[in-house]
DSSP file (Angstrom, degrees, kcal/mol; ACC not computed):
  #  RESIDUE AA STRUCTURE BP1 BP2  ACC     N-H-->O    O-->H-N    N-H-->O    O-->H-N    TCO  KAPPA ALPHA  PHI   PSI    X-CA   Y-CA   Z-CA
    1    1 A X              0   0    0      0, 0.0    73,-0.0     0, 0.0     3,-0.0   0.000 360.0 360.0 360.0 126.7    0.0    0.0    0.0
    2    2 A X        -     0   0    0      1,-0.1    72,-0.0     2,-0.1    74,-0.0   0.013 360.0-149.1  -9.3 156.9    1.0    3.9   -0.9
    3    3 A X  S    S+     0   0    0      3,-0.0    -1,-0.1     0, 0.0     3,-0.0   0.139  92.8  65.9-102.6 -12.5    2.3    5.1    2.3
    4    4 A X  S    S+     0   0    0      1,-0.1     2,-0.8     2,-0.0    -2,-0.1   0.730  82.8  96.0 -94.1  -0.6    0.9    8.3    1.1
    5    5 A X        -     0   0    0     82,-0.1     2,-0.3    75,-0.0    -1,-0.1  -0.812  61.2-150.7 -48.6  82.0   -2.3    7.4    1.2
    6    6 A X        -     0   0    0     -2,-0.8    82,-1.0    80,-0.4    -2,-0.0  -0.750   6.4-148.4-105.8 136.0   -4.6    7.9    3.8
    7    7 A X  E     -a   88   0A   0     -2,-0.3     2,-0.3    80,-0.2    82,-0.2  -0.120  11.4-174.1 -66.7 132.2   -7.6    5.6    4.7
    8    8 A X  E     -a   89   0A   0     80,-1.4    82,-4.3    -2,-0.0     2,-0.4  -0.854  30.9-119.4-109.0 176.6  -11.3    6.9    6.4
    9    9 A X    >>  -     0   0    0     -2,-0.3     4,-1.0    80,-0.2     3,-0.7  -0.860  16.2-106.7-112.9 167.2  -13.4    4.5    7.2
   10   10 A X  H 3> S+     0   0    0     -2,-0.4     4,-2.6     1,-0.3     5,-0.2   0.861 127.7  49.3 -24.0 -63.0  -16.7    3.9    6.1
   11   11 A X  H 34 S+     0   0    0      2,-0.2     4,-0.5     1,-0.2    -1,-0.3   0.934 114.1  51.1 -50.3 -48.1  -18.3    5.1    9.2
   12   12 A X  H X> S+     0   0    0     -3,-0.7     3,-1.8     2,-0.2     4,-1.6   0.933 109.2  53.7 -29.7 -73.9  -15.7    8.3    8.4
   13   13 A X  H 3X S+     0   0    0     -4,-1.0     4,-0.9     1,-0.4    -2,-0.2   0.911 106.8  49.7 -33.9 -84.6  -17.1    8.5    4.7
   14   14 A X  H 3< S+     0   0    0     -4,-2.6    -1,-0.4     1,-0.3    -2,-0.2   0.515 104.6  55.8 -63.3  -9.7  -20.4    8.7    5.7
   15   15 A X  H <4 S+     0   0    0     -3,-1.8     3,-0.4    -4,-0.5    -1,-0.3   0.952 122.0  28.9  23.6 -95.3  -19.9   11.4    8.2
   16   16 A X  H >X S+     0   0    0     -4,-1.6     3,-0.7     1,-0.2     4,-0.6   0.161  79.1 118.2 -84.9  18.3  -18.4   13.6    5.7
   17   17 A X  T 3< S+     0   0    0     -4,-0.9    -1,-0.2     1,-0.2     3,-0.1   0.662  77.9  45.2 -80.8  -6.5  -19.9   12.5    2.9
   18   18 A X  T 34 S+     0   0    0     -3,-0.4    -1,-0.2     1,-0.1    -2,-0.1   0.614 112.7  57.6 -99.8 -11.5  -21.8   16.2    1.9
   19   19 A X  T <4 S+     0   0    0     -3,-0.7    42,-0.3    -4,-0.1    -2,-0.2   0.503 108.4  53.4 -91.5   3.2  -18.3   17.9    2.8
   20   20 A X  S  < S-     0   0    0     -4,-0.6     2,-0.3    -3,-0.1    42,-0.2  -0.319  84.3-114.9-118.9-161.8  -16.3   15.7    0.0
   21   21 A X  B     -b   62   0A   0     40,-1.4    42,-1.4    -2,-0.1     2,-0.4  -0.939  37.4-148.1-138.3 136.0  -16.5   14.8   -3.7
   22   22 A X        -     0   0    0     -2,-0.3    20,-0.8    40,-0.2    42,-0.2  -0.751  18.5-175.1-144.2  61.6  -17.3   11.1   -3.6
   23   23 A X  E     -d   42   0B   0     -2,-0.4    42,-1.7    18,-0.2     2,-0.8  -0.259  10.5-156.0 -88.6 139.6  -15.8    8.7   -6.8
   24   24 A X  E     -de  43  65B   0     18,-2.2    20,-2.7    40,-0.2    42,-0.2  -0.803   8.5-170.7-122.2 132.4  -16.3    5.3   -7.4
   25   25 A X        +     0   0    0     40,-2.7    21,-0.8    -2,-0.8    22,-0.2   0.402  48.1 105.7 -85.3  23.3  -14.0    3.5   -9.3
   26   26 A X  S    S-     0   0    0     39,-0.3    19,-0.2    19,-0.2    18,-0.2  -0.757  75.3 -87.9-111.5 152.8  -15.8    0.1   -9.9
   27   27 A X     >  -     0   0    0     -2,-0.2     4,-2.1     1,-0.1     5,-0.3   0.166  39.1-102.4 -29.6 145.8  -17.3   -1.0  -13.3
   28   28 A X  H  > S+     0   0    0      1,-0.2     4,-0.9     2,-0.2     5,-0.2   0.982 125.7  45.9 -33.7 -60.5  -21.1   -0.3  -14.4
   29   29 A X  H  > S+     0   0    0      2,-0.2     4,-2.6     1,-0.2     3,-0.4   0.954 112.7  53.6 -70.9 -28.9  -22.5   -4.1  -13.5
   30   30 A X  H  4>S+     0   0    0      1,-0.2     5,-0.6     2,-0.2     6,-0.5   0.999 112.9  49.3 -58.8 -52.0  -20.3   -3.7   -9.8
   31   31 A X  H  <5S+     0   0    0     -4,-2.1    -1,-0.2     1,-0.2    -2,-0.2   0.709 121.6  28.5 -40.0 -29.8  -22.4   -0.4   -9.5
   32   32 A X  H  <5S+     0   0    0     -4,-0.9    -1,-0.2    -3,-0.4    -2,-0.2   0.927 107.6  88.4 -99.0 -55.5  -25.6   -2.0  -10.3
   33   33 A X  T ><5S-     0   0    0     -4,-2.6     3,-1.1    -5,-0.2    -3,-0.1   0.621 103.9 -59.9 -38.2-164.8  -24.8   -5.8   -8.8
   34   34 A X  T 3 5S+     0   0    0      1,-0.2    -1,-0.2     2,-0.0    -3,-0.1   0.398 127.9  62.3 -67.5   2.1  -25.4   -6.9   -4.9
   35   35 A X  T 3 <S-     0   0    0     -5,-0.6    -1,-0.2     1,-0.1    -2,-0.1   0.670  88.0-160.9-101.2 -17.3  -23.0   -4.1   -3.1
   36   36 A X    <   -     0   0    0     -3,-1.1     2,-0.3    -6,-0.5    -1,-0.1  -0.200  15.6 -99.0  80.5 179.7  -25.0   -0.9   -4.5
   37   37 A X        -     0   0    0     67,-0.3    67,-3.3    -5,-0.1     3,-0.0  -0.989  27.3-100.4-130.2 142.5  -23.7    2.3   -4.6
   38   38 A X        -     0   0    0     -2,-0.3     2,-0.3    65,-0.2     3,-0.2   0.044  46.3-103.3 -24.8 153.0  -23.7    5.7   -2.3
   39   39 A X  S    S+     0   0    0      1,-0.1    65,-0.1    65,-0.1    -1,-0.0  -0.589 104.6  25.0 -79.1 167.9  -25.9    8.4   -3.3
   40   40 A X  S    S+     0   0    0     -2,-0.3   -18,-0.2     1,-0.1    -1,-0.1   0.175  86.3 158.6  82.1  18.1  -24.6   11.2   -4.8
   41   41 A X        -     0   0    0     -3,-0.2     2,-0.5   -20,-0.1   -18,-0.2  -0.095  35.6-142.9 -52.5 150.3  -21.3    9.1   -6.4
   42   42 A X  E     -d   23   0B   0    -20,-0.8   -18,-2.2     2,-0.0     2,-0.3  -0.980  28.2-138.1 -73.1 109.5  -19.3   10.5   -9.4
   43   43 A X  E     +d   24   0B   0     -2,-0.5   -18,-0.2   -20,-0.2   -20,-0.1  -0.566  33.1 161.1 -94.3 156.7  -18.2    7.3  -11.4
   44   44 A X      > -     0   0    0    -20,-2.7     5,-0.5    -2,-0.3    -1,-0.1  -0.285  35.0-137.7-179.2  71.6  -15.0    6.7  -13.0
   45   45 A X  T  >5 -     0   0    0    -19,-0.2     4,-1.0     3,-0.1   -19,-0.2   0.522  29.8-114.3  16.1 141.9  -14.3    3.6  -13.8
   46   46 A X  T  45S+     0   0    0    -21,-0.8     4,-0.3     1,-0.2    -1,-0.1   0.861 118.1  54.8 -81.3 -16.1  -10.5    3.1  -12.7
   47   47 A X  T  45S+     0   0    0    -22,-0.2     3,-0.3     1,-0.2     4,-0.2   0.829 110.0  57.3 -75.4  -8.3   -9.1    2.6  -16.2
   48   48 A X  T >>5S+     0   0    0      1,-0.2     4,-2.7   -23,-0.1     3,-1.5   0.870  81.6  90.2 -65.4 -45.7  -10.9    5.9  -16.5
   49   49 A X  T 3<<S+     0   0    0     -4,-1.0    -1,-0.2    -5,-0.5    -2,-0.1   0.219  84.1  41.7 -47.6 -14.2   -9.2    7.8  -13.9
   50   50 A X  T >4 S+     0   0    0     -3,-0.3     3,-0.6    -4,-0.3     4,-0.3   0.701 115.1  58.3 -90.0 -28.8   -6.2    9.6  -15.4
   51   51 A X  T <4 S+     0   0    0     -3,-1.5    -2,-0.2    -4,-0.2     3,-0.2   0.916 120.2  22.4 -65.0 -59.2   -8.4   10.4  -18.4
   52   52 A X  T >< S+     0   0    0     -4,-2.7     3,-0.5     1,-0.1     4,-0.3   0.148  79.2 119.1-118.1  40.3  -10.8   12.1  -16.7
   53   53 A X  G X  S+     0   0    0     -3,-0.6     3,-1.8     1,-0.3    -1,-0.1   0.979  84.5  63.7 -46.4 -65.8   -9.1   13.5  -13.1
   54   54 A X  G 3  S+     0   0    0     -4,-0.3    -1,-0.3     1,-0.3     4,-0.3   0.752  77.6  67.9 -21.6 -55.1  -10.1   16.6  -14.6
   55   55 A X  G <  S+     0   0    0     -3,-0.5    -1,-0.3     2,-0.1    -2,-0.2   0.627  95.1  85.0 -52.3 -20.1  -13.7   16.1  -14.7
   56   56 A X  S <  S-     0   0    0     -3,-1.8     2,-1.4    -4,-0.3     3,-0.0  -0.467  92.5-101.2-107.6 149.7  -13.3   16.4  -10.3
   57   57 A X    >   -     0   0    0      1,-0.2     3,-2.2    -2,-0.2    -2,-0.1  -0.608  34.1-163.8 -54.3  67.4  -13.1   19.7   -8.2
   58   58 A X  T 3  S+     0   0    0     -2,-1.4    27,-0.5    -4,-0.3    -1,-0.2   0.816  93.1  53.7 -36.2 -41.6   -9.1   20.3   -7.4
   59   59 A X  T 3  S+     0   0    0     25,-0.1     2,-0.3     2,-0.1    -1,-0.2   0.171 104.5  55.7-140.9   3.7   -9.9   22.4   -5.0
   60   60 A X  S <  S-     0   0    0     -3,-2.2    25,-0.4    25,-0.0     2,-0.3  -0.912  90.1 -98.3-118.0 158.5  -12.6   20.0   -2.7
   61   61 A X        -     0   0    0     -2,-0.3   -40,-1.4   -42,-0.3     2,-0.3  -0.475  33.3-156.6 -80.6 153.6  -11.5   16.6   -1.3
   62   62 A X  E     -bc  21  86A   0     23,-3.0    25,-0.8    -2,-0.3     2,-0.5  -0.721   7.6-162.7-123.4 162.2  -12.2   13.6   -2.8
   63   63 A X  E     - c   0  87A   0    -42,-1.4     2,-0.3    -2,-0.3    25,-0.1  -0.850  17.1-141.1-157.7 108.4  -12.4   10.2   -1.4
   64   64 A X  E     - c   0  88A   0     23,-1.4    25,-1.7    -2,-0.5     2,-0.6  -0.320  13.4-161.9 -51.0 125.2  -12.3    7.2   -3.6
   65   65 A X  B     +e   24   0B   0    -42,-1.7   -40,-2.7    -2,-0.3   -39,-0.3  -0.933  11.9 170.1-144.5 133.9  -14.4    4.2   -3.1
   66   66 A X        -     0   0    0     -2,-0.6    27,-0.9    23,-0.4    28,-0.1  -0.503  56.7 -86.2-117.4-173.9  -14.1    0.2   -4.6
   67   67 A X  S    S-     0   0    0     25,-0.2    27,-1.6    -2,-0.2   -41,-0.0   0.842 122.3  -7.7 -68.7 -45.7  -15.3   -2.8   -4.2
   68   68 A X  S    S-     0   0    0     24,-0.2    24,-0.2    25,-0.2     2,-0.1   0.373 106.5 -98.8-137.2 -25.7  -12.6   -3.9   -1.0
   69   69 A X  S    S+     0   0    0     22,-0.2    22,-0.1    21,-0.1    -4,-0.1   0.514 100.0 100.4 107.9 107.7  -10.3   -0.5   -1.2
   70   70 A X  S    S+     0   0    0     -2,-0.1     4,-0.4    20,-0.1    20,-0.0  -0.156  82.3  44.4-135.6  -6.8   -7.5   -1.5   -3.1
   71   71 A X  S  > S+     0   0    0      2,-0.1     4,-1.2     3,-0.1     5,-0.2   0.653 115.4  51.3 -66.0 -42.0   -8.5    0.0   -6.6
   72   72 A X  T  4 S+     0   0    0      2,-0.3     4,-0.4     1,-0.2    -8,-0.2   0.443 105.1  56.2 -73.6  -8.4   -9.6    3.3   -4.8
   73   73 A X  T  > S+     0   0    0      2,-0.1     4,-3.2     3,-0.1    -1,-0.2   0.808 109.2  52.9 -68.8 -53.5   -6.0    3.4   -3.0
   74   74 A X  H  > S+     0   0    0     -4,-0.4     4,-0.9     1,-0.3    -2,-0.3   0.665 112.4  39.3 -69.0 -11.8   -4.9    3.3   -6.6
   75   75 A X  H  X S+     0   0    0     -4,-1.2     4,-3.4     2,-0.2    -1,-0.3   0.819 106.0  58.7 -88.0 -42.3   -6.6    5.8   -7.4
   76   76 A X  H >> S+     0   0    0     -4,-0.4     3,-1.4    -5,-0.2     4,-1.2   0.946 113.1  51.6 -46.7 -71.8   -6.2    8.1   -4.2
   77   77 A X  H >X S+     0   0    0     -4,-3.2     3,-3.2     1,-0.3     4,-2.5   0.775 108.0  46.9 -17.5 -79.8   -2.3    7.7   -5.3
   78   78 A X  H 3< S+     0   0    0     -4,-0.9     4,-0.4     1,-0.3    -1,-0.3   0.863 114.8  46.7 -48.1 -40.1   -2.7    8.7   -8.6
   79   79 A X  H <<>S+     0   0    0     -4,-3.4     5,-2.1    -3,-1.4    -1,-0.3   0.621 108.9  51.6 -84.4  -2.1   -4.8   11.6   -7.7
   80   80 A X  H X<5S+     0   0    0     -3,-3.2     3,-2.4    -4,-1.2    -2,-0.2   0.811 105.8  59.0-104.1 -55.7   -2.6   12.9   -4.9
   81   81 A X  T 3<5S+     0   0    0     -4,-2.5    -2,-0.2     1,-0.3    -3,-0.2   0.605 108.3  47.7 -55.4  -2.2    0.3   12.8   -7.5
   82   82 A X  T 3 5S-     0   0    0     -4,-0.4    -1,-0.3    -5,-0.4    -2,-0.1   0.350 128.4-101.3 -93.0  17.3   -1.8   15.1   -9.4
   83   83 A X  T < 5S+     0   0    0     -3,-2.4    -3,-0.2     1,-0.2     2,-0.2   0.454  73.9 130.9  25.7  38.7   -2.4   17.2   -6.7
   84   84 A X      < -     0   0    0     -5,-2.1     2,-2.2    -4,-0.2    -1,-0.2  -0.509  62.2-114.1 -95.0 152.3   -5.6   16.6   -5.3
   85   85 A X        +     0   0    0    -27,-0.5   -23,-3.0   -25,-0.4     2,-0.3  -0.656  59.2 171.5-110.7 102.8   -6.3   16.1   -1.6
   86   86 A X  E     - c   0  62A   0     -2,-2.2   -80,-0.4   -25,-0.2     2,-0.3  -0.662  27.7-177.4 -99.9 148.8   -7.3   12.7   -1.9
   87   87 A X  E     - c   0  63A   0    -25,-0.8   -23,-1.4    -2,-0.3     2,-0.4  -0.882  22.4-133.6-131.4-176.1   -8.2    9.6    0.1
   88   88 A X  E     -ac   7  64A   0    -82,-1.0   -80,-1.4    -2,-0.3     2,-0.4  -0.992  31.0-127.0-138.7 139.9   -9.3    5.7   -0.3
   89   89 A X  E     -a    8   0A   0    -25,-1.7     3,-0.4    -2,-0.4   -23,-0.4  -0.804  37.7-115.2 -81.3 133.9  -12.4    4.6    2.0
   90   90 A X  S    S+     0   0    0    -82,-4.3     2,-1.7    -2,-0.4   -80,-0.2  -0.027  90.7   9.6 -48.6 156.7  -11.0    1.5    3.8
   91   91 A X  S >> S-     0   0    0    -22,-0.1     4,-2.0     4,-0.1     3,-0.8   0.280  97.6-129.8  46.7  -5.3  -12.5   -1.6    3.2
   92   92 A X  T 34  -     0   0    0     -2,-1.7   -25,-0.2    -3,-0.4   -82,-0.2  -0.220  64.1 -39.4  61.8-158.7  -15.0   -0.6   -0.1
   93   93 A X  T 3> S+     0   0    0    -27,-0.9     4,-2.3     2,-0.2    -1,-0.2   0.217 129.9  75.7 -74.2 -23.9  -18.3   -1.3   -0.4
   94   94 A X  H <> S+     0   0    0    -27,-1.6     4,-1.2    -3,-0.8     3,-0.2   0.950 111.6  35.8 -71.3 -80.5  -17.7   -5.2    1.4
   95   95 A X  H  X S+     0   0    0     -4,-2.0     4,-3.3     1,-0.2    -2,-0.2   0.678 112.6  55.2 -64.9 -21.1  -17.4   -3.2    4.7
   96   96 A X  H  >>S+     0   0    0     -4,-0.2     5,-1.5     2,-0.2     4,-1.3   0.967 116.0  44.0 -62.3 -61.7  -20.3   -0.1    3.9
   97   97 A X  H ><5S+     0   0    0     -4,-2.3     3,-9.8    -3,-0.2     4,-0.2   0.904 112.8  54.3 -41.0 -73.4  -22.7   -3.2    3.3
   98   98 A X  H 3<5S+     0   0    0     -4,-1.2    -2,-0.2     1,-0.4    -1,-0.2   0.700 113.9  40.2 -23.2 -67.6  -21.2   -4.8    6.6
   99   99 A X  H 3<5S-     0   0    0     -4,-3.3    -1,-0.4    -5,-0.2    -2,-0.2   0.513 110.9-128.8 -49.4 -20.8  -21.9   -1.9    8.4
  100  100 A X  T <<5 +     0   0    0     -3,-9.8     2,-0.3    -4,-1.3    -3,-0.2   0.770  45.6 160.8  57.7  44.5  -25.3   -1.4    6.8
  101  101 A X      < -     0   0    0     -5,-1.5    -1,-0.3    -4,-0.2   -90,-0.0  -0.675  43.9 -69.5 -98.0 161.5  -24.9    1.9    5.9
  102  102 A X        -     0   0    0     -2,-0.3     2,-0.3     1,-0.1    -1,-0.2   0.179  39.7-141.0 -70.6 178.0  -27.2    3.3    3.2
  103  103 A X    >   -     0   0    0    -65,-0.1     3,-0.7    -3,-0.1   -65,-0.2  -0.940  28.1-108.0-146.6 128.2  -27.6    2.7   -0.2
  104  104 A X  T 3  S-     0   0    0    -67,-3.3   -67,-0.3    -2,-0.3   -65,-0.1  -0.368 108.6 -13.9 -49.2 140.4  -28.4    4.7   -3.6
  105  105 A X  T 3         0   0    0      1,-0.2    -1,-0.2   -69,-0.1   -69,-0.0   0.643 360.0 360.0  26.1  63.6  -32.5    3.1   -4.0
  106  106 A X    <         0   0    0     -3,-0.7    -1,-0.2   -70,-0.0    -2,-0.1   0.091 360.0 360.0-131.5 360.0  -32.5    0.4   -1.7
């Protein structure tokens, strides 16, 4: 793992989740399948993610979110080497279910 990465947790995430900018990095069918998604997400695919980094707010934080957190690490990276004040929610979407925190339309 980055060392320059730093983790919230889910429980964090949702906290702050109307103070951040809020990507998911997971395919269309992960989005749709049995884990859900947040409201209010921006998606972008990770093979998407240098392509459109741009498309995101430099100037709010952003917090990446996957399936288990380890594509959304890679992405936090990549986006703090662009200069963005970036994070990876811990654990994805396995631990936001876990926890039973809410869901876009479910």
């Amino acid at each position: 793992m980055d060392p320059k990465v730093k983790d919230l947790s889910p429980n964090e995430v949702f906290e702050k989740k109307d103070l951040v900018q809020l990507v998911d990095v997971r395919g269309v069918e992960e989005l749709q399948g049995e884990l859900g998604h947040m409201e209010n997400i921006t998606h972008i695919p990770l093979d998407q993610v240098g392509s459109r980094l741009g498309d995101l707010n430099k100037d709010s934080t952003i917090v990446f979110i996957c399936r288990s957190g380890r594509r959304s690490a890679a992405a936090a990276s990549f986006a703090i080497d662009q200069g963005f004040d970036a994070y990876n929610m811990d654990g994805g979407m396995l631990l936001w279910n876990e926890l039973n925190l809410p869901l876009a339309n479910k």
